[in-house]
MOPAC internal coordinates of N, CA, C and O (Angstrom, degrees):
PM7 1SCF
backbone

  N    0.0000 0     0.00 0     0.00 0    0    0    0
  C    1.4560 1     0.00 0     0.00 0    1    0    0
  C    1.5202 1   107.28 1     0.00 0    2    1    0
  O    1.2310 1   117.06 1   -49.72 1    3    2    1
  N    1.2861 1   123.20 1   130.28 1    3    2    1
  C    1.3389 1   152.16 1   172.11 1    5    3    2
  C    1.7283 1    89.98 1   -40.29 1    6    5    3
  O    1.2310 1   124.80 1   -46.03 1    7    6    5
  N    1.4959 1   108.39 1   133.97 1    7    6    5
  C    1.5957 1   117.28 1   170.93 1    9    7    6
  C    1.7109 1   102.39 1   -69.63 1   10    9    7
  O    1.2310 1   118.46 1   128.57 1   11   10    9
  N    1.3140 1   120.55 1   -51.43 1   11   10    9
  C    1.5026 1   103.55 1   173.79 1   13   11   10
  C    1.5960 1   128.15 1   -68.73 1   14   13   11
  O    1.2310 1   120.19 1  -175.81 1   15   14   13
  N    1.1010 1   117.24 1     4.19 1   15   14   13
  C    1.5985 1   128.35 1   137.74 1   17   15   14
  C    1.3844 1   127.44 1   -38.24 1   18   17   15
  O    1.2310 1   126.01 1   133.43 1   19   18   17
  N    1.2282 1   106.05 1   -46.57 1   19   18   17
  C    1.7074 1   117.76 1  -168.10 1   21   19   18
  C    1.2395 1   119.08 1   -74.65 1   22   21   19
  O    1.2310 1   119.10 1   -26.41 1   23   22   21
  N    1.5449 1   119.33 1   153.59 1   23   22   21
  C    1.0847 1    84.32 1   164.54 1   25   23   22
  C    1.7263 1    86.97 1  -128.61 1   26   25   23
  O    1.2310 1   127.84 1   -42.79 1   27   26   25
  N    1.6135 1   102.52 1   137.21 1   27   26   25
  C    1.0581 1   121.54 1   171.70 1   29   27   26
  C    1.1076 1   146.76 1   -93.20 1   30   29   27
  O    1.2310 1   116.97 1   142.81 1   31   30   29
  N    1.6151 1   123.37 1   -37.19 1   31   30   29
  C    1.3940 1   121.32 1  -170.27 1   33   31   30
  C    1.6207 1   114.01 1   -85.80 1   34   33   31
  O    1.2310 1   121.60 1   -30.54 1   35   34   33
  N    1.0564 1   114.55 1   149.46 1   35   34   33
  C    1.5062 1   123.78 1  -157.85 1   37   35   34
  C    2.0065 1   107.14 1   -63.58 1   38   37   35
  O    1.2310 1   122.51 1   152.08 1   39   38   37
  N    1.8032 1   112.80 1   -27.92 1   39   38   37
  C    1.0883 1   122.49 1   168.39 1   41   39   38
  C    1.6526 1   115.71 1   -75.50 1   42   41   39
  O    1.2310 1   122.98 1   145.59 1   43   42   41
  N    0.9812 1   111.90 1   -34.41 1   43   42   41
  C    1.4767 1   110.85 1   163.06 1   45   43   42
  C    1.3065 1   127.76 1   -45.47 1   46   45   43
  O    1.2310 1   126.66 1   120.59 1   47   46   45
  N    1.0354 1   104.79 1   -59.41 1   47   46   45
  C    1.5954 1   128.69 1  -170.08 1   49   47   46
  C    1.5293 1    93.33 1   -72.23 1   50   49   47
  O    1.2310 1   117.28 1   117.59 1   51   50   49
  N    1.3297 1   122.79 1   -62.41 1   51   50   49
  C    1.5672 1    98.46 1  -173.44 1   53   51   50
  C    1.4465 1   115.52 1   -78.55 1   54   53   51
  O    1.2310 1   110.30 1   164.24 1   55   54   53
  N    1.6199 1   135.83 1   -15.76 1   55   54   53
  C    1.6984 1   103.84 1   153.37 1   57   55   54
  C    1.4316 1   117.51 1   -67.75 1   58   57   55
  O    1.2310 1   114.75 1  -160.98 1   59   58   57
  N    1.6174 1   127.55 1    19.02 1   59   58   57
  C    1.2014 1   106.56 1   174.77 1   61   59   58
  C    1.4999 1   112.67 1   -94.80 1   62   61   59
  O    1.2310 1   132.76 1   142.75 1   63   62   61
  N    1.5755 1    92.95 1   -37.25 1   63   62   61
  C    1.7160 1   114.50 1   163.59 1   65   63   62
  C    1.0073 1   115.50 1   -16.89 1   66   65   63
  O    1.2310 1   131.02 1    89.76 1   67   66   65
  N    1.4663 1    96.33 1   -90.24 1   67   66   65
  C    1.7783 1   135.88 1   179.44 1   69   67   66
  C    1.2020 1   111.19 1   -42.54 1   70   69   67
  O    1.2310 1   123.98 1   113.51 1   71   70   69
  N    1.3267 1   109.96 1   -66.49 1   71   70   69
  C    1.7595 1   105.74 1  -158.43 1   73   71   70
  C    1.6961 1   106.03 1  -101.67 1   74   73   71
  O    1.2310 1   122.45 1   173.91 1   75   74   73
  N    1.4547 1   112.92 1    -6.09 1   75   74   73
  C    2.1047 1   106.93 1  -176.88 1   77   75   74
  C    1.3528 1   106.14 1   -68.47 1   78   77   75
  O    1.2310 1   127.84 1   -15.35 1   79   78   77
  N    1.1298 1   102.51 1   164.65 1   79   78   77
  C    1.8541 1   136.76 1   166.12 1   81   79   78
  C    2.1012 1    90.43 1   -59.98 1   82   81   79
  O    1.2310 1   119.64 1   -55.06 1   83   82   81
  N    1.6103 1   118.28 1   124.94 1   83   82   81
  C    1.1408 1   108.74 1  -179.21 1   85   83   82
  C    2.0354 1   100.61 1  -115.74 1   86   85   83
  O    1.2310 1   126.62 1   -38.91 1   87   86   85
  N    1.2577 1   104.87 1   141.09 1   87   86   85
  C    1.1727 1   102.25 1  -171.27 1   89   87   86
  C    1.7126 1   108.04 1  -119.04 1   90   89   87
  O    1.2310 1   130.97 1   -35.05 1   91   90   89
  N    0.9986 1    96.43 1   144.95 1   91   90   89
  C    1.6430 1    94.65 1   166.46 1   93   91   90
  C    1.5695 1   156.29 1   -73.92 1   94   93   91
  O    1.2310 1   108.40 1  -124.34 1   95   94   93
  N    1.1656 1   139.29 1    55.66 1   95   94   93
  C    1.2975 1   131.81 1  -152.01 1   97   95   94
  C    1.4217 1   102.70 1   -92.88 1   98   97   95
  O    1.2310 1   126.33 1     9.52 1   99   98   97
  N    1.2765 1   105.43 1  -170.48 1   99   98   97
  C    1.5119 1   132.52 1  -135.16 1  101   99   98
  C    1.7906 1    76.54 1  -103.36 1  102  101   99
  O    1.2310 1   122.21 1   102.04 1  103  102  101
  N    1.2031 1   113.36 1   -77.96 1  103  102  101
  C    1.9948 1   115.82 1   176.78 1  105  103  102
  C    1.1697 1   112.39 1   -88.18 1  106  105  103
  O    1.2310 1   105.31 1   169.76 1  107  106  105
  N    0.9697 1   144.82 1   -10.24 1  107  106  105
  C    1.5236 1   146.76 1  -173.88 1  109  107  106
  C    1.4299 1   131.15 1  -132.03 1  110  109  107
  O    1.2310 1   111.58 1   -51.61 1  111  110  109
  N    1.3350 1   133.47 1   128.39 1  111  110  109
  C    1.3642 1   132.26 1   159.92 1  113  111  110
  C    1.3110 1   133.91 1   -85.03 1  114  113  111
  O    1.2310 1   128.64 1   -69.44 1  115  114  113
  N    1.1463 1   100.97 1   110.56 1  115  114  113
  C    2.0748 1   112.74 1  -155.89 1  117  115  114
  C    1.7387 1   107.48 1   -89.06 1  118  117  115
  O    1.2310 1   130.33 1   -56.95 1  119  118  117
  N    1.2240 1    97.69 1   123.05 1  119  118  117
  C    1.7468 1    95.62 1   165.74 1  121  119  118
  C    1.4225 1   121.80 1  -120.53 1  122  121  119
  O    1.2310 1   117.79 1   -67.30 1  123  122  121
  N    1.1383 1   121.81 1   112.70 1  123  122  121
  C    1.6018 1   116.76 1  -173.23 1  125  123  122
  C    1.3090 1   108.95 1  -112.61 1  126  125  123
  O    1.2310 1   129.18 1   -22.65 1  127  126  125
  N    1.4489 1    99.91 1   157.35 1  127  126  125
  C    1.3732 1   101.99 1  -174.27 1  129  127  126
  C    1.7297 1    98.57 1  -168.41 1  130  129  127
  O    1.2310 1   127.27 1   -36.68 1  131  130  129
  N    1.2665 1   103.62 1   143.32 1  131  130  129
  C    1.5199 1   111.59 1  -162.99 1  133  131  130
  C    1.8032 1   113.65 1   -83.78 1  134  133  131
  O    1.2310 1   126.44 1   -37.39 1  135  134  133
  N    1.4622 1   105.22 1   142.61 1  135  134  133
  C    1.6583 1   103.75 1   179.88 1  137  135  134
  C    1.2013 1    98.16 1  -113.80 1  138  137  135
  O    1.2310 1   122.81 1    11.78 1  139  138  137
  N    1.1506 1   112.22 1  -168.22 1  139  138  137
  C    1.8270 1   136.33 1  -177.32 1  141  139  138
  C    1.4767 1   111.37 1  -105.30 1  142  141  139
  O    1.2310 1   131.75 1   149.30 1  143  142  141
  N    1.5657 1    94.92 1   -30.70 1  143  142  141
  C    1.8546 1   110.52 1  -164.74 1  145  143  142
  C    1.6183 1   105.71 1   -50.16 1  146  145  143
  O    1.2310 1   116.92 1   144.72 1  147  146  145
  N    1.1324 1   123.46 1   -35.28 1  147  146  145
  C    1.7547 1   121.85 1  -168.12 1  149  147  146
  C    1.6077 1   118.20 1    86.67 1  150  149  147
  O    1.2310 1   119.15 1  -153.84 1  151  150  149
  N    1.2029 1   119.22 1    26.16 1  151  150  149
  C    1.1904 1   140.98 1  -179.25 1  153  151  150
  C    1.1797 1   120.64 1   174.86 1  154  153  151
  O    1.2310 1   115.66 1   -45.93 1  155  154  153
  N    1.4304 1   125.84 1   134.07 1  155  154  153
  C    1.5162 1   159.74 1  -179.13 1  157  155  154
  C    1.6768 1   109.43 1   -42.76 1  158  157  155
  O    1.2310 1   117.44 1   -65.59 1  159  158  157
  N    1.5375 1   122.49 1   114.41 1  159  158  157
  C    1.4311 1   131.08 1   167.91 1  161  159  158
  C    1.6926 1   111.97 1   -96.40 1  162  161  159
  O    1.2310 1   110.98 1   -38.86 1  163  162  161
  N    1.0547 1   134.58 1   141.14 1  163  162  161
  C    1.2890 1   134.79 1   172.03 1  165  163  162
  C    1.3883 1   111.17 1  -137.78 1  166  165  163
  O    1.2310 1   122.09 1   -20.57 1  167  166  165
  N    1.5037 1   113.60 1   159.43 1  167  166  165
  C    1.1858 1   109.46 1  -150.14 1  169  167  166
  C    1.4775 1    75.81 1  -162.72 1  170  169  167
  O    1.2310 1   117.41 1   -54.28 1  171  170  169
  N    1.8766 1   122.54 1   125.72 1  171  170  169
  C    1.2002 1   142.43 1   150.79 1  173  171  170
  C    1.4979 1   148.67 1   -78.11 1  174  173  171
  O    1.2310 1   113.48 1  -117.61 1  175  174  173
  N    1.1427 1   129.94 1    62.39 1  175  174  173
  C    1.6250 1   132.46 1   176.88 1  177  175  174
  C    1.1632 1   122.18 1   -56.98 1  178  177  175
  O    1.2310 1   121.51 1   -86.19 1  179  178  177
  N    1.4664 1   114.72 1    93.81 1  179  178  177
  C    1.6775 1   114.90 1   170.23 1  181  179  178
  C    1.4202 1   101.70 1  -117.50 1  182  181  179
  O    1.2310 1   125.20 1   -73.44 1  183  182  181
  N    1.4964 1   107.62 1   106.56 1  183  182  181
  C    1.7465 1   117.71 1   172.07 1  185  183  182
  C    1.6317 1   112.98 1   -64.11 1  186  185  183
  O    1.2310 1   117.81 1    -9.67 1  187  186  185
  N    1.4013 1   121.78 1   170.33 1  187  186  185
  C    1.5271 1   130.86 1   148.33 1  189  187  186
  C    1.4982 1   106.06 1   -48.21 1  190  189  187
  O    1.2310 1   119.58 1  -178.55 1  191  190  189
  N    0.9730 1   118.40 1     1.45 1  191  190  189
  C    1.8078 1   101.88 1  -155.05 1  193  191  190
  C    1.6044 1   106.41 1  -122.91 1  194  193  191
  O    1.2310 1   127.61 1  -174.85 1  195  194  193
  N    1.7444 1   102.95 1     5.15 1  195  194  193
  C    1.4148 1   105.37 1   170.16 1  197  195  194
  C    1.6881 1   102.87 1  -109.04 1  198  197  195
  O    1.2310 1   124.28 1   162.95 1  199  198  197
  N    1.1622 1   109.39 1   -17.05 1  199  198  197
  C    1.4786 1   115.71 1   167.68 1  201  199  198
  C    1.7999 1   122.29 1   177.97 1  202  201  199
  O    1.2310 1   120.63 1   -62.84 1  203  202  201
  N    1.3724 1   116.41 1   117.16 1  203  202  201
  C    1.1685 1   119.93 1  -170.34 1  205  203  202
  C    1.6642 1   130.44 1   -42.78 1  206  205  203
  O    1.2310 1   129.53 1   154.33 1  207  206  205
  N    1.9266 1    99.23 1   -25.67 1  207  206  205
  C    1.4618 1    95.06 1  -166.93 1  209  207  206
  C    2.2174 1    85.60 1   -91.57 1  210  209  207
  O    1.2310 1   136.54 1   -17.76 1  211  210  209
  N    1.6074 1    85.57 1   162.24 1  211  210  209
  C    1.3262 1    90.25 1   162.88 1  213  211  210
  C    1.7793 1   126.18 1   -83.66 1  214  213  211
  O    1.2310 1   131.14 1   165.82 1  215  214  213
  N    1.0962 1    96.11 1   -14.18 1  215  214  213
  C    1.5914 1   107.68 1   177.63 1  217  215  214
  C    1.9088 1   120.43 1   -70.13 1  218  217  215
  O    1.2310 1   132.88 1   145.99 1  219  218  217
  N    1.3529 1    92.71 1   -34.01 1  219  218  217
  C    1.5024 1   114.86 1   157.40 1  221  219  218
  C    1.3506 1   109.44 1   -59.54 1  222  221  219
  O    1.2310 1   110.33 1   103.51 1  223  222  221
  N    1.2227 1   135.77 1   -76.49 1  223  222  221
  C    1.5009 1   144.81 1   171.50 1  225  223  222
  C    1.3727 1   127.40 1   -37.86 1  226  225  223
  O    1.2310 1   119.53 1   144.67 1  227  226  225
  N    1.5204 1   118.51 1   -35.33 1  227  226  225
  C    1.1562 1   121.40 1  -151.56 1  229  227  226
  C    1.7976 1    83.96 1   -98.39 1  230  229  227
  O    1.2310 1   121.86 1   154.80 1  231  230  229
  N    1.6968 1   114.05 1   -25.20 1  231  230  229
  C    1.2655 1    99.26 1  -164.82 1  233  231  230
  C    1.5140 1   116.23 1   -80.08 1  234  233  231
  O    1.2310 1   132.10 1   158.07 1  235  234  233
  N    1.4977 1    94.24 1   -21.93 1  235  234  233
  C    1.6793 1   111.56 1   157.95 1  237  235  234
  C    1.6840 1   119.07 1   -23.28 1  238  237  235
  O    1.2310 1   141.44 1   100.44 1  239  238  237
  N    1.6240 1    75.99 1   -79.56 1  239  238  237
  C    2.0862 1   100.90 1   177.26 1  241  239  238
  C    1.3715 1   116.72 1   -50.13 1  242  241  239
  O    1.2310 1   123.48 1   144.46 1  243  242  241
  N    1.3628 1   110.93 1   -35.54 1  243  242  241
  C    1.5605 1   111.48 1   178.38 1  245  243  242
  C    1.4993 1   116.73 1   -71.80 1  246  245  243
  O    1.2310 1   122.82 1   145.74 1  247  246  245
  N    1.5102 1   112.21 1   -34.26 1  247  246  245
  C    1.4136 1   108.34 1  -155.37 1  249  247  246
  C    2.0958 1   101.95 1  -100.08 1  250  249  247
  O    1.2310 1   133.56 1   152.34 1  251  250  249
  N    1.6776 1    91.39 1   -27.66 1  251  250  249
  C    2.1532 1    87.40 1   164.33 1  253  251  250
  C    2.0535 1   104.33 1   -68.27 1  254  253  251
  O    1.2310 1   119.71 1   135.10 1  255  254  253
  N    1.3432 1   118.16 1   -44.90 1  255  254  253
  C    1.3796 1   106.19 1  -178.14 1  257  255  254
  C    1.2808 1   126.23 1   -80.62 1  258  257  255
  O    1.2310 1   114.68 1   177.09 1  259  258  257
  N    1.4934 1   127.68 1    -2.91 1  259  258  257
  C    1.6547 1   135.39 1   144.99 1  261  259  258
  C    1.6163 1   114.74 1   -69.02 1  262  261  259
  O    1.2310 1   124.63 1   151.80 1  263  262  261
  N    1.5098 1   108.72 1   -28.20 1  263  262  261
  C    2.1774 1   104.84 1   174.68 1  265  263  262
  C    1.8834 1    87.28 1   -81.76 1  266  265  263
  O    1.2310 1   112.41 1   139.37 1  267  266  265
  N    1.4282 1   131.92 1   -40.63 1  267  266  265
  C    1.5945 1   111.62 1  -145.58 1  269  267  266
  C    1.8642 1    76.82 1   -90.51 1  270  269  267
  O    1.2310 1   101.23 1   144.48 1  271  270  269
  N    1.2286 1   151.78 1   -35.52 1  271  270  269
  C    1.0727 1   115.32 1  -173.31 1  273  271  270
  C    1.2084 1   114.75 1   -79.22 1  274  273  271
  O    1.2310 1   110.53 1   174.64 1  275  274  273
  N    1.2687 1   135.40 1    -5.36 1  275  274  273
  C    1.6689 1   125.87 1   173.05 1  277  275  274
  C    1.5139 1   109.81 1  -106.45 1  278  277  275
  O    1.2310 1   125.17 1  -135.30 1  279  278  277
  N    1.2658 1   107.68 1    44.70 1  279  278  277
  C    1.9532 1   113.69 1   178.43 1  281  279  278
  C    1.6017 1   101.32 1  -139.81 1  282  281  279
  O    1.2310 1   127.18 1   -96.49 1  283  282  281
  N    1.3823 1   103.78 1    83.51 1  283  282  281
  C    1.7279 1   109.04 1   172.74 1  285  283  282
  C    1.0799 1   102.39 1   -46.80 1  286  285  283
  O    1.2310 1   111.50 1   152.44 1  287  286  285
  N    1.4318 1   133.62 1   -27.56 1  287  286  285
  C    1.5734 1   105.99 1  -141.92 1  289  287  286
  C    1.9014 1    88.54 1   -94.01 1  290  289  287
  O    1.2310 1   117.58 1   153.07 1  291  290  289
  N    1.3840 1   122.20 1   -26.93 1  291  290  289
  C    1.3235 1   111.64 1   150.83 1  293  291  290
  C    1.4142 1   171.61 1   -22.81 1  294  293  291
  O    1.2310 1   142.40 1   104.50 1  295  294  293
  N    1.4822 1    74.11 1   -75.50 1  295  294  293
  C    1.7722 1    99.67 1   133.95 1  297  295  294
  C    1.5602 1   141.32 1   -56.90 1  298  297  295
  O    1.2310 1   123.90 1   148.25 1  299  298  297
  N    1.0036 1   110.12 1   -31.75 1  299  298  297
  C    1.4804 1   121.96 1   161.25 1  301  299  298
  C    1.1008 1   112.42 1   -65.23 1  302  301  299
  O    1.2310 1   102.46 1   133.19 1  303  302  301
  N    1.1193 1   149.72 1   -46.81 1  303  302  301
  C    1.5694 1   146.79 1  -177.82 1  305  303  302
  C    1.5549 1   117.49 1   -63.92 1  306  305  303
  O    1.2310 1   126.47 1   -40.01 1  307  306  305
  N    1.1958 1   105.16 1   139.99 1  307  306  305
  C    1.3105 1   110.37 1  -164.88 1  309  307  306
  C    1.8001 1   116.35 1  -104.33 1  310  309  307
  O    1.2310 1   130.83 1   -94.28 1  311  310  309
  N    1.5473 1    96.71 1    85.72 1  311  310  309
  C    1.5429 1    99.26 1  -149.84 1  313  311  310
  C    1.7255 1   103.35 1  -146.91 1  314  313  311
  O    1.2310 1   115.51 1    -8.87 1  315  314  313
  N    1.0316 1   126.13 1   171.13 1  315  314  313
  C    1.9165 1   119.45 1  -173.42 1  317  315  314
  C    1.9760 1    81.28 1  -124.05 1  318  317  315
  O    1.2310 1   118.48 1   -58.67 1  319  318  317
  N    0.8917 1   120.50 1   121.33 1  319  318  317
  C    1.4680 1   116.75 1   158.26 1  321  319  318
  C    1.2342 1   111.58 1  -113.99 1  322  321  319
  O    1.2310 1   113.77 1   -58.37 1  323  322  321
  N    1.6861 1   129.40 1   121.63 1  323  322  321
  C    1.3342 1   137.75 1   138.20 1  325  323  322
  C    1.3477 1   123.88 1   -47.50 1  326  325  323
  O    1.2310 1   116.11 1   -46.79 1  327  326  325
  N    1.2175 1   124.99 1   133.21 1  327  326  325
  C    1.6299 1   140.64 1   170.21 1  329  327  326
  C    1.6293 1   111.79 1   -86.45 1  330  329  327
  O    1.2310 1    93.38 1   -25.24 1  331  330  329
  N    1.0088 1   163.35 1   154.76 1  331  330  329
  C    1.2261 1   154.21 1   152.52 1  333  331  330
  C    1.5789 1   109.63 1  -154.39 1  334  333  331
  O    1.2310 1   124.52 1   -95.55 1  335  334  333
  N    1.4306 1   108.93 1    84.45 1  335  334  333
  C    1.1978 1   117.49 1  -167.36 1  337  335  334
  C    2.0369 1   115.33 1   -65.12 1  338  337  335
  O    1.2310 1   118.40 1   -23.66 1  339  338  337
  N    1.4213 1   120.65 1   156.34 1  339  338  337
  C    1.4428 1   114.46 1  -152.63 1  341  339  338
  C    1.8903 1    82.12 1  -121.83 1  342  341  339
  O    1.2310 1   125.63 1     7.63 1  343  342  341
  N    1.0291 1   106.80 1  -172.37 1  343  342  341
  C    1.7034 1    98.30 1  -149.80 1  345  343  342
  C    1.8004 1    76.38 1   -97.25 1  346  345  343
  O    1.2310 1   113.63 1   160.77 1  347  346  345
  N    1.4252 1   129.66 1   -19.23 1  347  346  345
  C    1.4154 1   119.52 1  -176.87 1  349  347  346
  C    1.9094 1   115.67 1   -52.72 1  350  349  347
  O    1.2310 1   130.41 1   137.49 1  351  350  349
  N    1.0201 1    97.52 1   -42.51 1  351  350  349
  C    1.7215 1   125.17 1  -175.61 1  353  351  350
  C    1.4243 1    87.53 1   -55.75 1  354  353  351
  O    1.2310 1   100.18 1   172.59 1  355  354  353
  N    1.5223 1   153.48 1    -7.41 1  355  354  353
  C    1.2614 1   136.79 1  -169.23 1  357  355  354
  C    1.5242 1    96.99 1   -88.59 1  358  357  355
  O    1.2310 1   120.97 1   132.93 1  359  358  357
  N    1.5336 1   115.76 1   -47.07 1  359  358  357
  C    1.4017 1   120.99 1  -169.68 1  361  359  358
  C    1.6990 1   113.74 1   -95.02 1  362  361  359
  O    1.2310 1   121.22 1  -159.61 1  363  362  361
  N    1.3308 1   115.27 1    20.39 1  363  362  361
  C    1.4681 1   118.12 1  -153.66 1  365  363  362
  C    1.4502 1    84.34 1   -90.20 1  366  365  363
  O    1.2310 1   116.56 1   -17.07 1  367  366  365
  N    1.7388 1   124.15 1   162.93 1  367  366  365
  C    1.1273 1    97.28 1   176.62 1  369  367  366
  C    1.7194 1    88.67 1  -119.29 1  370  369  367
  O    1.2310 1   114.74 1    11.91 1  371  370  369
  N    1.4140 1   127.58 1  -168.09 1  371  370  369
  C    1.1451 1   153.86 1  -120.16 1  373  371  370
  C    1.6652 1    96.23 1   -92.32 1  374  373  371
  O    1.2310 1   118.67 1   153.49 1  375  374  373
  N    0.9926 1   120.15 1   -26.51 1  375  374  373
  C    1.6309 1   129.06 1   170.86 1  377  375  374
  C    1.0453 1   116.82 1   -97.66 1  378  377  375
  O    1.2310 1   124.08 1   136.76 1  379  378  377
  N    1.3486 1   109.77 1   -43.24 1  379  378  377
  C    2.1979 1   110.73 1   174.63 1  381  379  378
  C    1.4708 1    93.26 1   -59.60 1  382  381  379
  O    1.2310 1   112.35 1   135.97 1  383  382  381
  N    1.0491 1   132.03 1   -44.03 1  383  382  381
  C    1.6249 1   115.09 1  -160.53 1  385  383  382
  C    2.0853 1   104.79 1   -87.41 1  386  385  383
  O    1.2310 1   129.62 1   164.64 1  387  386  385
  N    1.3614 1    99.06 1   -15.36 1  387  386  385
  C    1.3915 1   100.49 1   164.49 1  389  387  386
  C    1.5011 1   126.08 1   -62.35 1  390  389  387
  O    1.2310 1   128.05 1   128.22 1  391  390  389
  N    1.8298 1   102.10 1   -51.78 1  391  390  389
  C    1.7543 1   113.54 1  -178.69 1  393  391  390
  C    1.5660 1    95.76 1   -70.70 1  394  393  391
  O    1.2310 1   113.19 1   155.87 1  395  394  393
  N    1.2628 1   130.47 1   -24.13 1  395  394  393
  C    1.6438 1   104.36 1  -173.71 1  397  395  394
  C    1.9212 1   105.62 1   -91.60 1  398  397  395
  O    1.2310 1   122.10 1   160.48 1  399  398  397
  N    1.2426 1   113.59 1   -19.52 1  399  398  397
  C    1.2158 1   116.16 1   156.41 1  401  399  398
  C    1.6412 1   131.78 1   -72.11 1  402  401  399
  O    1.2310 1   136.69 1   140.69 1  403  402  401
  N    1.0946 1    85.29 1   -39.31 1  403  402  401
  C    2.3503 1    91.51 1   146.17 1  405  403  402
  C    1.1817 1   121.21 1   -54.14 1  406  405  403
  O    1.2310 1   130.13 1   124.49 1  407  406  405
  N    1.4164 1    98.06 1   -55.51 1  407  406  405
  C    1.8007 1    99.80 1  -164.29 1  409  407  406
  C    1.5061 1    94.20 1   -58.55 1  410  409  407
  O    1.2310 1   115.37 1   115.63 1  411  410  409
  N    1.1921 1   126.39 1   -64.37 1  411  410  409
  C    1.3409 1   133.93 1  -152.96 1  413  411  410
  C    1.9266 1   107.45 1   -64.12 1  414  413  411
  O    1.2310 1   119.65 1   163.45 1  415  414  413
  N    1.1128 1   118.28 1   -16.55 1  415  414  413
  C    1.4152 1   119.65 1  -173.62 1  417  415  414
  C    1.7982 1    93.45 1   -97.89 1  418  417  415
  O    1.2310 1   121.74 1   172.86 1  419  418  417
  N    1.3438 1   114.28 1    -7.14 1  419  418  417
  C    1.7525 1   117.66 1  -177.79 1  421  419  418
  C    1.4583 1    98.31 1   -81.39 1  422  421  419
  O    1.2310 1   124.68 1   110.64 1  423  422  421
  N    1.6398 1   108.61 1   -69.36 1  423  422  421
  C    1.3615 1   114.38 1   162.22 1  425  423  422
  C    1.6607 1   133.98 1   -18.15 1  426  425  423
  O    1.2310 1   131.85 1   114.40 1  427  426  425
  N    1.3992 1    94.73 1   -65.60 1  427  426  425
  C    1.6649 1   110.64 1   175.13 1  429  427  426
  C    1.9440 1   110.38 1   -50.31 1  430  429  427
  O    1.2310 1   130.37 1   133.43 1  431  430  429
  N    1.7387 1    97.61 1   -46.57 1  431  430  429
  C    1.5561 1    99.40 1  -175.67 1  433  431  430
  C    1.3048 1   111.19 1   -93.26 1  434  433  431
  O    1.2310 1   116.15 1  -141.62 1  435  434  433
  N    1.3202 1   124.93 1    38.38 1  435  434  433
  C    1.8855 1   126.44 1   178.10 1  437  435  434
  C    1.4582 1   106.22 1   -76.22 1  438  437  435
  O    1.2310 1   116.90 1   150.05 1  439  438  437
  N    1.0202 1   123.51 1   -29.95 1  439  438  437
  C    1.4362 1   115.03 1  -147.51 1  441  439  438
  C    1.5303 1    96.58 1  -117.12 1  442  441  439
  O    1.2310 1   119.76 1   -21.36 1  443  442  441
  N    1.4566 1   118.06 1   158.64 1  443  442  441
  C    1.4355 1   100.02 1   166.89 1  445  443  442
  C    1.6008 1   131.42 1   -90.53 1  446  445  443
  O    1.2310 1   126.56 1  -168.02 1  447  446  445
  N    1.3011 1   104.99 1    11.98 1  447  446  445
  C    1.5218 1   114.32 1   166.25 1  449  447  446
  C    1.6077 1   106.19 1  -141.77 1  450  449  447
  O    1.2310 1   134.78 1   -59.57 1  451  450  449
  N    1.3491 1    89.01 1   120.43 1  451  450  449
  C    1.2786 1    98.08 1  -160.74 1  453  451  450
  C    1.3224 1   122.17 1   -50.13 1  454  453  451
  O    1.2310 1   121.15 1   157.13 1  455  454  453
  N    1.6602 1   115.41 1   -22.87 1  455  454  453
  C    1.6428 1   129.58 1  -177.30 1  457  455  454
  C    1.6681 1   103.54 1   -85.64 1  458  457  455
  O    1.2310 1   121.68 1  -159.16 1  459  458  457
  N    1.1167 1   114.40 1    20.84 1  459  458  457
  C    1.3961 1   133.74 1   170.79 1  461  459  458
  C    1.9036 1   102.36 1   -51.63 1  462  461  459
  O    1.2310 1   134.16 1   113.19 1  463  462  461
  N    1.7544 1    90.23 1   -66.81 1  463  462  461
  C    1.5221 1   106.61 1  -155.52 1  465  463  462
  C    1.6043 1    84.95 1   -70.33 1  466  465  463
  O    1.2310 1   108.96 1  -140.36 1  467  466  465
  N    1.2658 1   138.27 1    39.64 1  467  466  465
  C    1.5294 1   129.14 1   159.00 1  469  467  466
  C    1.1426 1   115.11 1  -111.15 1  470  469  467
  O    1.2310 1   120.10 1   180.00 1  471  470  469

């Protein structure tokens, strides 16, 4: 995933927290919130508390940022999304965590401006 993908800085991430549109999924708690940039930042939270080993976690992070970098229609939107993975996502397997990462990038692209869903 592209470094201007990310979203990195520690103030970023918490007005996305704090102040985004929060959505509901099936493994994850989504916070969006709209940028200026013209393309989509994401940002991944996997605590100890969805699973102790890091190998569990990390495979998490690997396998949502291999579906969001091959989903143009994602990337195109001009939006900061938080990840906040739920302790279900530890045992999900490799397609359940795909369709709820579909659904949620369907959701995000319903409207024709993306600050719609606010």
């Amino acid at each position: 995933m592209a470094f201007e993908y990310r979203l990195r800085r520690a103030e970023d991430i918490r007005l996305a927290a704090t102040r985004g549109r929060r959505l509901g999924m099936a493994l994850f708690r989504v916070s969006v919130r709209p940028n200026s940039l013209g393309h989509a930042r994401f940002s991944c939270i996997i605590s100890r508390k969805v699973d102790k080993r890091a190998v569990v976690r990390n495979r998490i992070r690997r396998r949502v940022r291999e579906y969001l970098r091959h989903s143009p229609i994602f990337l195109a939107l001009p939006i900061d999304v938080i990840l906040t993975a739920e302790k279900s996502a530890a045992t999900a397997t490799k397609m359940s965590l795909y369709e709820v990462l579909d659904e949620m990038v369907t959701r995000l692209s319903t409207g024709k401006n993306p600050s719609s869903i606010y």
